[in-house]
C-alpha positions as CSV (number, residue, x, y, z in Angstrom):
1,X,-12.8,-11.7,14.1
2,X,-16.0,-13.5,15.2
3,X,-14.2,-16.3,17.2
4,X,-11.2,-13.2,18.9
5,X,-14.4,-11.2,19.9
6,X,-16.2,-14.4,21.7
7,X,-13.0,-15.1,23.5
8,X,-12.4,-14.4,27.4
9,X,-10.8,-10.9,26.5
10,X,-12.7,-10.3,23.3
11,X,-10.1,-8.2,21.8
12,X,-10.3,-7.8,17.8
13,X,-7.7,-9.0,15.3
14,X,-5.4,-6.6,13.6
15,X,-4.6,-8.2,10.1
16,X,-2.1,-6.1,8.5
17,X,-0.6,-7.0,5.3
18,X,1.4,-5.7,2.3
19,X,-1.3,-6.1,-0.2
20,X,-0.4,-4.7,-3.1
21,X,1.4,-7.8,-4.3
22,X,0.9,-10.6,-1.8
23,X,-3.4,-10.9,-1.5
24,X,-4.8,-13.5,-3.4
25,X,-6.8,-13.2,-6.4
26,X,-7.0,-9.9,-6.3
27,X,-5.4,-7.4,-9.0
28,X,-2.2,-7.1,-9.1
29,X,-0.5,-3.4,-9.5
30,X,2.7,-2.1,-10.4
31,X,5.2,-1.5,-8.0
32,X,5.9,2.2,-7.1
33,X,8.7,3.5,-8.8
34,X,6.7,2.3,-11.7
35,X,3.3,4.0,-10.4
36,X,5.6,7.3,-9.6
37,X,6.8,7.5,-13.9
38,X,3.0,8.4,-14.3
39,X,3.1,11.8,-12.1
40,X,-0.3,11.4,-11.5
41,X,-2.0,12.1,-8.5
42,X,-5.1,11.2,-9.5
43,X,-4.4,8.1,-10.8
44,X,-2.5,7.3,-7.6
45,X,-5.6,8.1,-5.6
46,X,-7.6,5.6,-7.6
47,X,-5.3,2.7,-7.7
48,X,-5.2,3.0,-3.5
49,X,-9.0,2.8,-3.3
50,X,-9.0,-0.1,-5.1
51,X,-6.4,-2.1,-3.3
52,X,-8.5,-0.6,0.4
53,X,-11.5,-2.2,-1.1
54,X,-9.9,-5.6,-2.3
55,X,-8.0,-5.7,1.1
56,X,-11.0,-4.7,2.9
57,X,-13.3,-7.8,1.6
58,X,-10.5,-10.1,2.2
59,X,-10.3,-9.3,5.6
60,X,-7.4,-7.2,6.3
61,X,-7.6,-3.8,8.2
62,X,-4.4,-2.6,8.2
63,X,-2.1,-1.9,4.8
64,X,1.6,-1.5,4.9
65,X,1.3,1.3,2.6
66,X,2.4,3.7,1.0
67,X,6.8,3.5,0.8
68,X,7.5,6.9,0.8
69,X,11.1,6.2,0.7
70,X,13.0,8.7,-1.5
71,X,15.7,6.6,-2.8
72,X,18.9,8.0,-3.5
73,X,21.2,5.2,-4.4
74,X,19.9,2.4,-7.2
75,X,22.4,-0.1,-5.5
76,X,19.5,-0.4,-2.5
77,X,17.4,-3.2,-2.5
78,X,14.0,-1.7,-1.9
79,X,14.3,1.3,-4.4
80,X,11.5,-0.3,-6.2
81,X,9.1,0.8,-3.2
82,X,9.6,4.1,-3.8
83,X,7.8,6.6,-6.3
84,X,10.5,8.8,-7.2
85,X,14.4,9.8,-6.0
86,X,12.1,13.3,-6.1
87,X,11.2,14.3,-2.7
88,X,8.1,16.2,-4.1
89,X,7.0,14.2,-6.4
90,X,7.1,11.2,-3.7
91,X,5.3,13.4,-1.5
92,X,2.3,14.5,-3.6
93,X,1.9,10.8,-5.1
94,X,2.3,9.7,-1.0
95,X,-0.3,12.2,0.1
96,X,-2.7,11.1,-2.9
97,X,-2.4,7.1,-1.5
98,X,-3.4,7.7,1.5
């Protein structure tokens, strides 16, 4: 950031990244589908701010987060990403990630 802020334009860096599973040494979380078996809210809430503050620190101000995808078909490659084939219950755990 320091070095895109001295330049001519001085226009800040936007690092976004998928953290949950690709920043380093930092802890490493289930996906969602297996987050969404817990029904918790609460739970959900917690394990966001703690991949915001591990994502924060390592310099990245943008998360590609939450998947609220509501898979429907278990042939799709990505239904992993989502918490539930529930519509509510990915919507409530959604709501509580962000």
């Amino acid at each position: 950031q320091e070095t895109a802020l001295r330049s001519r334009l001085a226009i800040p860096l936007l690092i976004g990244m998928d953290t949950k599973h690709v920043l380093a040494n930092t802890t490493v979380f289930p996906h969602n589908i297996g987050i969404g078996c817990s029904h918790n809210a609460s739970l959900v809430t917690k394990l966001a701010t703690a991949i915001a503050s591990e994502a924060r620190a390592g310099g990245v101000n943008w998360i590609f987060a939450p998947s609220v995808a509501v898979p429907q078909d278990a042939r799709w490659a990505r239904t992993s990403e989502g918490f539930s084939s529930d519509a509510d219950l990915t919507s409530a755990l959604g709501a509580a990630y962000v």
